[in-house]
CHARMM internal coordinates of N, CA and C (Angstrom, degrees):
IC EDIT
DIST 1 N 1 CA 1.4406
DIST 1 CA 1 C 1.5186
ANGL 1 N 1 CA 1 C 111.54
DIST 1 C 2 N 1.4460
ANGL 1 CA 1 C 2 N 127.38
DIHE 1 N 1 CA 1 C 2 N 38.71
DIST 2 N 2 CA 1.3148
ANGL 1 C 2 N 2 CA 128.67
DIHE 1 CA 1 C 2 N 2 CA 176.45
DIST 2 CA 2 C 1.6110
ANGL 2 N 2 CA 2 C 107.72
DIHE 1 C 2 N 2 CA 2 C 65.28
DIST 2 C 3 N 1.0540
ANGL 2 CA 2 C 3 N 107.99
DIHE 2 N 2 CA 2 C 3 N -10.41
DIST 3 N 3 CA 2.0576
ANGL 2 C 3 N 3 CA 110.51
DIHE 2 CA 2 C 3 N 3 CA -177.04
DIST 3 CA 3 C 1.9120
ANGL 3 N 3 CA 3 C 98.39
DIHE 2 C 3 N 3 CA 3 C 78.35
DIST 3 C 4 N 0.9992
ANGL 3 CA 3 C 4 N 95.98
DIHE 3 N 3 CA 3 C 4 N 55.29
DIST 4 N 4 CA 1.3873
ANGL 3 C 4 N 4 CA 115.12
DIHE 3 CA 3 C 4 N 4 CA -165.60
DIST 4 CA 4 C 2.0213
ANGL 4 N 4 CA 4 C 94.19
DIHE 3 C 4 N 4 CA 4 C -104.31
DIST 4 C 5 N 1.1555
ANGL 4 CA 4 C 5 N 115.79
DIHE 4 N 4 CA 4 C 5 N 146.91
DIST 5 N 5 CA 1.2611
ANGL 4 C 5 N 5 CA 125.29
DIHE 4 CA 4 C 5 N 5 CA 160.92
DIST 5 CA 5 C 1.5184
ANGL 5 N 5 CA 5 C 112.56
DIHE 4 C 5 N 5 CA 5 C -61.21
DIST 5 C 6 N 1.3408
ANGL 5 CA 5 C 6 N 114.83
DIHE 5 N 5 CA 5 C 6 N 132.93
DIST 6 N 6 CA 1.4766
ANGL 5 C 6 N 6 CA 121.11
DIHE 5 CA 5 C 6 N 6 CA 167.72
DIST 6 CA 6 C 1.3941
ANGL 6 N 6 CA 6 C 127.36
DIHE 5 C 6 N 6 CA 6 C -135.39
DIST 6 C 7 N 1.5610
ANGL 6 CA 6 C 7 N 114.99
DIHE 6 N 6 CA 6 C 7 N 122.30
DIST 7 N 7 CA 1.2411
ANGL 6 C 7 N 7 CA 114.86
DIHE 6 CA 6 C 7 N 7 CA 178.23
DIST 7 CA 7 C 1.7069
ANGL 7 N 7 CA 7 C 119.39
DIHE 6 C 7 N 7 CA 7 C -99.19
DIST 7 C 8 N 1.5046
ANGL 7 CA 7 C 8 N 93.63
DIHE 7 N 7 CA 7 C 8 N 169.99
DIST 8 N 8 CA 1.6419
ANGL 7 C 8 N 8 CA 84.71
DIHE 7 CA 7 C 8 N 8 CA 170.87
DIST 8 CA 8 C 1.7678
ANGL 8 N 8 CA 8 C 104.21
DIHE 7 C 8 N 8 CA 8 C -139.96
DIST 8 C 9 N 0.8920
ANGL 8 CA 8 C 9 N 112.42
DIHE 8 N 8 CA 8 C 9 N 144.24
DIST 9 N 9 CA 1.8501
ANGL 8 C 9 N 9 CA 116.59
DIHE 8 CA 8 C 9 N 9 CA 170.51
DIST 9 CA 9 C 1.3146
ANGL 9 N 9 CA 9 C 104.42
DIHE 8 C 9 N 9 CA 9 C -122.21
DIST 9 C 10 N 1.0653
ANGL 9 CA 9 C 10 N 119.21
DIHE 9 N 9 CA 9 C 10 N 139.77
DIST 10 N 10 CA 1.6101
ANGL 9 C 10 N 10 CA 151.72
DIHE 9 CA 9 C 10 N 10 CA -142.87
DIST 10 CA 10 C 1.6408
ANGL 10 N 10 CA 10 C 90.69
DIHE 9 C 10 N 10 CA 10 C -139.72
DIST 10 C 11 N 1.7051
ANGL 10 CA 10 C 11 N 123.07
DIHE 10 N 10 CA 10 C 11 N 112.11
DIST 11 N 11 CA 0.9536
ANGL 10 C 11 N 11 CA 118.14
DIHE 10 CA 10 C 11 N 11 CA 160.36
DIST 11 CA 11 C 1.1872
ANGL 11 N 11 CA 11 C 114.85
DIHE 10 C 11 N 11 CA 11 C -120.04
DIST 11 C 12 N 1.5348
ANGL 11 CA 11 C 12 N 129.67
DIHE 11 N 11 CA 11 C 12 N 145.82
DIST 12 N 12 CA 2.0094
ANGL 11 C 12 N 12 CA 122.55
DIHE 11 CA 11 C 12 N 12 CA 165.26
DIST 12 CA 12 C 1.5245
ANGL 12 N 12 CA 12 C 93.59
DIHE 11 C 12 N 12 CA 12 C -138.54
DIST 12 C 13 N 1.6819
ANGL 12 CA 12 C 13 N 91.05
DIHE 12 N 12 CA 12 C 13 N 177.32
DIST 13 N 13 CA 1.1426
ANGL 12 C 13 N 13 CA 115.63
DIHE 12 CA 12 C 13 N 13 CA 167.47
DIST 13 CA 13 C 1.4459
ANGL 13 N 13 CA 13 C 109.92
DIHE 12 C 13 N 13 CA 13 C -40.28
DIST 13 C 14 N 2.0115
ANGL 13 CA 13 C 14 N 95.73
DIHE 13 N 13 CA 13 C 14 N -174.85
DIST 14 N 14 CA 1.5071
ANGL 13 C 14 N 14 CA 104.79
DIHE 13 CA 13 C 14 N 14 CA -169.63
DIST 14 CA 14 C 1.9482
ANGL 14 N 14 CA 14 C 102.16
DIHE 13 C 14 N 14 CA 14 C -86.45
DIST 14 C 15 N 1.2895
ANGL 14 CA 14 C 15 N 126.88
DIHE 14 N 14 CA 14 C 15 N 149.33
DIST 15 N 15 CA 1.3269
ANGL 14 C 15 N 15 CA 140.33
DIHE 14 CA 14 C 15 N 15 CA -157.71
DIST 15 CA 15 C 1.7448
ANGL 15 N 15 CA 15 C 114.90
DIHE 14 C 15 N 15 CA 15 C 24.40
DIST 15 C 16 N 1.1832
ANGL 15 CA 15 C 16 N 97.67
DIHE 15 N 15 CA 15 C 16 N 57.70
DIST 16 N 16 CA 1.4683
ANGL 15 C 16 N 16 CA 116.71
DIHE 15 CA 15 C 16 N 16 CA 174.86
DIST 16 CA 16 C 1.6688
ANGL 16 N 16 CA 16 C 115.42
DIHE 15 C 16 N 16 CA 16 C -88.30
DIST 16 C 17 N 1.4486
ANGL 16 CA 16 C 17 N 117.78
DIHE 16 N 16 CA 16 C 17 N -5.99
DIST 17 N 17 CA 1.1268
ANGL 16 C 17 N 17 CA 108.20
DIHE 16 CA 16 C 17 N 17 CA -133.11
DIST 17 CA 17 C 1.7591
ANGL 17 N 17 CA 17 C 104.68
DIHE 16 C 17 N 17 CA 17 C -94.95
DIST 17 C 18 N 1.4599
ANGL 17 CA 17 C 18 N 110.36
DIHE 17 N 17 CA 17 C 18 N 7.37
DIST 18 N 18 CA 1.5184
ANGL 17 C 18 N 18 CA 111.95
DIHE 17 CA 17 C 18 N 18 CA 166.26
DIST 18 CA 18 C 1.7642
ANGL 18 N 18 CA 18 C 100.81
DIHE 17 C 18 N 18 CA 18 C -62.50
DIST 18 C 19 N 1.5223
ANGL 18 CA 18 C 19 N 101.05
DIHE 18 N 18 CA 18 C 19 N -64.26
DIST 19 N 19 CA 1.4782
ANGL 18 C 19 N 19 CA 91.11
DIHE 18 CA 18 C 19 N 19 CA 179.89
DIST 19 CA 19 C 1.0478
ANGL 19 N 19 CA 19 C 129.94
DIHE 18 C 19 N 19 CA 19 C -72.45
DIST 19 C 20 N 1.0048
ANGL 19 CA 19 C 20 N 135.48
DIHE 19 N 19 CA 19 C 20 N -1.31
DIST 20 N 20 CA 1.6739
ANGL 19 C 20 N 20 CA 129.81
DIHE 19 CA 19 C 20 N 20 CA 168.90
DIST 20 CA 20 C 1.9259
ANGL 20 N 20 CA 20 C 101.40
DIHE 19 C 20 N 20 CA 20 C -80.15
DIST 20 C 21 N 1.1824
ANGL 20 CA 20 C 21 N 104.77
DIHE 20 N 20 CA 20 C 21 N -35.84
DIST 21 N 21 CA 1.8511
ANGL 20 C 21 N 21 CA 96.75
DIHE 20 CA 20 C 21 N 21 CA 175.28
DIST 21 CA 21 C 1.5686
ANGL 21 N 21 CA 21 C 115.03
DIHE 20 C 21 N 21 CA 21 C -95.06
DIST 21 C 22 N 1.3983
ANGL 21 CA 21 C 22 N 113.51
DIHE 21 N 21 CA 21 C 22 N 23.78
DIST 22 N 22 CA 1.3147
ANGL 21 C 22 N 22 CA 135.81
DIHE 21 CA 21 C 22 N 22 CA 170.06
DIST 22 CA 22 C 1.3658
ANGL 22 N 22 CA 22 C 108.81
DIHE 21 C 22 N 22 CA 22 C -111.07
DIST 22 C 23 N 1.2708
ANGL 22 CA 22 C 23 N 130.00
DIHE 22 N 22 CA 22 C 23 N -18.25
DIST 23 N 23 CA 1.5967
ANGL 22 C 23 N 23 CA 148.02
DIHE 22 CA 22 C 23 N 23 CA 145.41
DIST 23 CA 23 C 1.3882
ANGL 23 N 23 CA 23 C 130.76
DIHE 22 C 23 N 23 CA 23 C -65.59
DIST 23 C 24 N 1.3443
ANGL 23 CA 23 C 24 N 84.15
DIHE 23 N 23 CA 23 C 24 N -33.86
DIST 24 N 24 CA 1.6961
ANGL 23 C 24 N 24 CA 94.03
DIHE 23 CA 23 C 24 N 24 CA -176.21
DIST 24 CA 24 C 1.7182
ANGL 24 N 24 CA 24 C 107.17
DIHE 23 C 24 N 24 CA 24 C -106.09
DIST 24 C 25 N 1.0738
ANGL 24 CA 24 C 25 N 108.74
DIHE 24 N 24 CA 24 C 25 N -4.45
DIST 25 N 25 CA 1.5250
ANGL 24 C 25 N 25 CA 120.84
DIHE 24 CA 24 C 25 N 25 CA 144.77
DIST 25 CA 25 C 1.0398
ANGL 25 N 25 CA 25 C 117.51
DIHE 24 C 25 N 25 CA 25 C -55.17
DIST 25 C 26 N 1.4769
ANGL 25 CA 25 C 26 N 105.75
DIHE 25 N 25 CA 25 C 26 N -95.80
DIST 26 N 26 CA 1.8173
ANGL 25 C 26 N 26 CA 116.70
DIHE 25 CA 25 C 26 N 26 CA 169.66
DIST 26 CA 26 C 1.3005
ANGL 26 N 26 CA 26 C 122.77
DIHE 25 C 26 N 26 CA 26 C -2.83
DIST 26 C 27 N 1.7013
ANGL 26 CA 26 C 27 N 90.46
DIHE 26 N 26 CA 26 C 27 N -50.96
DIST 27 N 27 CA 2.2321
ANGL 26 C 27 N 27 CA 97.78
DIHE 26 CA 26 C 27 N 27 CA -163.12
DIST 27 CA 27 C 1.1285
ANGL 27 N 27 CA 27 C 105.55
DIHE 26 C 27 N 27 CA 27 C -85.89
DIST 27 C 28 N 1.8896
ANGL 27 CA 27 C 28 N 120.41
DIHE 27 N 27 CA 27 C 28 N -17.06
DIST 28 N 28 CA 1.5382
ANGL 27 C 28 N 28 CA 113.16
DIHE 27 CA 27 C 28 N 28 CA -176.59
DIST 28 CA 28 C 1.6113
ANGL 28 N 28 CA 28 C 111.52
DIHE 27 C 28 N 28 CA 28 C -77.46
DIST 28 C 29 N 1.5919
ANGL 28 CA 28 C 29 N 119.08
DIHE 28 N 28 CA 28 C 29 N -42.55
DIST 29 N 29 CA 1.2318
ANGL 28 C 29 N 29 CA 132.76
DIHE 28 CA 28 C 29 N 29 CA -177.29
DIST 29 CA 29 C 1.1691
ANGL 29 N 29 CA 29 C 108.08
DIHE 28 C 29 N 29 CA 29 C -84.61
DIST 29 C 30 N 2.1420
ANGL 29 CA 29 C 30 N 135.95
DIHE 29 N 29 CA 29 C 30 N 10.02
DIST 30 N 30 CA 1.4783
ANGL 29 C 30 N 30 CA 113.43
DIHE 29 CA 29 C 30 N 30 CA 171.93
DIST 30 CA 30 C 1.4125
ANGL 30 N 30 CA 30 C 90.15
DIHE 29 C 30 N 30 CA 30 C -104.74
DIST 30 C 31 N 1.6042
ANGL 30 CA 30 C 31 N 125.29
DIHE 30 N 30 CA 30 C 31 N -10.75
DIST 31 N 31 CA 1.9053
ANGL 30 C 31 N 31 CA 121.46
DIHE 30 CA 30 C 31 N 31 CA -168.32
DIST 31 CA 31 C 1.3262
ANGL 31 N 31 CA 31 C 78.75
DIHE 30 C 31 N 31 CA 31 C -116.62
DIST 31 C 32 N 1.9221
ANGL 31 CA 31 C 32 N 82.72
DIHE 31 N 31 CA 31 C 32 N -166.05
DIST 32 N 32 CA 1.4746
ANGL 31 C 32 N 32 CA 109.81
DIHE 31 CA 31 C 32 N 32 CA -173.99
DIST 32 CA 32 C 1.2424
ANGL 32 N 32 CA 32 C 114.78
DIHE 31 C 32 N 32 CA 32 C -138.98
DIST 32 C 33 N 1.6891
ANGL 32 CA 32 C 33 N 112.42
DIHE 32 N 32 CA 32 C 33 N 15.60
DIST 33 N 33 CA 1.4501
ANGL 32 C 33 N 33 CA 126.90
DIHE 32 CA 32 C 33 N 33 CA 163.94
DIST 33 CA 33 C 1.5805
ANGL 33 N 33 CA 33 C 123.22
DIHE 32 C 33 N 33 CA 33 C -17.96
DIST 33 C 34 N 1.3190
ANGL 33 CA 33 C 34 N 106.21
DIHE 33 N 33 CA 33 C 34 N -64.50
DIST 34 N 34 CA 1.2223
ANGL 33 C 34 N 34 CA 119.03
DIHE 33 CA 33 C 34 N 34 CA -176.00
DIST 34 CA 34 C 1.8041
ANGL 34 N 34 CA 34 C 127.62
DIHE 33 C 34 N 34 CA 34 C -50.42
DIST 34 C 35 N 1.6625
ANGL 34 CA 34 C 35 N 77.43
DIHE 34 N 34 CA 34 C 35 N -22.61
DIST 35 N 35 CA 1.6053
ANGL 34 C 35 N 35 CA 92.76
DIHE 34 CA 34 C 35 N 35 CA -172.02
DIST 35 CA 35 C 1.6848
ANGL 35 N 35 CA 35 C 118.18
DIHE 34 C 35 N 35 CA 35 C -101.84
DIST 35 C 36 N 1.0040
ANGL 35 CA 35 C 36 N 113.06
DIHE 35 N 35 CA 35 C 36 N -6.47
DIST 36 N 36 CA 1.2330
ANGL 35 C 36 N 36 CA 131.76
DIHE 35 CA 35 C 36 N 36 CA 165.80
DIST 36 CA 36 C 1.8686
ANGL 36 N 36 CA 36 C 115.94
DIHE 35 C 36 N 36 CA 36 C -69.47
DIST 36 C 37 N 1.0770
ANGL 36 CA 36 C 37 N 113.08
DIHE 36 N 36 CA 36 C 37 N 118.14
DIST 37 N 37 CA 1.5448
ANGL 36 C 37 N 37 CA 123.90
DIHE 36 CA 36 C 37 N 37 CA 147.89
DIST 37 CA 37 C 1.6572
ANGL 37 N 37 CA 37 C 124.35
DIHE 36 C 37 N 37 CA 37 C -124.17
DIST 37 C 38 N 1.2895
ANGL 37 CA 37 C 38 N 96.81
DIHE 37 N 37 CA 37 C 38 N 137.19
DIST 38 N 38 CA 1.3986
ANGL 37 C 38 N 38 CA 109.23
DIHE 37 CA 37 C 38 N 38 CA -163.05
DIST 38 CA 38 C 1.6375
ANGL 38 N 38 CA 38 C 99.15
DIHE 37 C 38 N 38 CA 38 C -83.10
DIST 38 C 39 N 1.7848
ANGL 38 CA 38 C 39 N 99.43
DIHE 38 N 38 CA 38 C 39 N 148.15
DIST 39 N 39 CA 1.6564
ANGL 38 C 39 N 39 CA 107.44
DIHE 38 CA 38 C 39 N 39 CA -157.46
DIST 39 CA 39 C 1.1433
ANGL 39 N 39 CA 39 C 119.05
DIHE 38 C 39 N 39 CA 39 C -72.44
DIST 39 C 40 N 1.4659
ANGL 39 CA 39 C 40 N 137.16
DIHE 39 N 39 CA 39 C 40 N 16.20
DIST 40 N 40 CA 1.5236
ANGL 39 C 40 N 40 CA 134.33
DIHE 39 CA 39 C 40 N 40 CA 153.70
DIST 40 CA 40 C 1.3172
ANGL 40 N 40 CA 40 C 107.79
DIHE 39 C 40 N 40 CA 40 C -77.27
DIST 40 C 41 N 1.3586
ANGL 40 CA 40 C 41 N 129.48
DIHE 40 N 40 CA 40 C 41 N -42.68
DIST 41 N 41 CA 1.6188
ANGL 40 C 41 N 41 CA 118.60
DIHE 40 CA 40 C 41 N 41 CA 173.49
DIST 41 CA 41 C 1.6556
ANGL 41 N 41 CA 41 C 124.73
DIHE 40 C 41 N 41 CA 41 C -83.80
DIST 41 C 42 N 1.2694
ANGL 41 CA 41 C 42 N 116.92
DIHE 41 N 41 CA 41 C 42 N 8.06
DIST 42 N 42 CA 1.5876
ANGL 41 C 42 N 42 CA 109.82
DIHE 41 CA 41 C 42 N 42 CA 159.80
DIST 42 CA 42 C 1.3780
ANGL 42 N 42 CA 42 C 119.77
DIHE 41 C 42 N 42 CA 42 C -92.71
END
COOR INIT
IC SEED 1 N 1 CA 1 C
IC BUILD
């Protein structure tokens, strides 16, 4: 992706929102997105 910033939005139904941050669990602890900064800001 060019070392480009990437987001993601997570949408559900109405009071969905255990599982949608039960998703966004999952995806933080199976990558390493979070941990990444792209090499103009280090």
């Amino acid at each position: 992706m060019n070392n480009l910033p990437v987001g993601i939005q997570l949408i559900g139904n109405y009071f969905s929102e255990a599982k949608l941050l039960n998703i966004a669990h999952i995806f933080q602890t199976n990558t390493n997105w979070h941990n990444l900064t792209p090499e103009e800001f280090k």
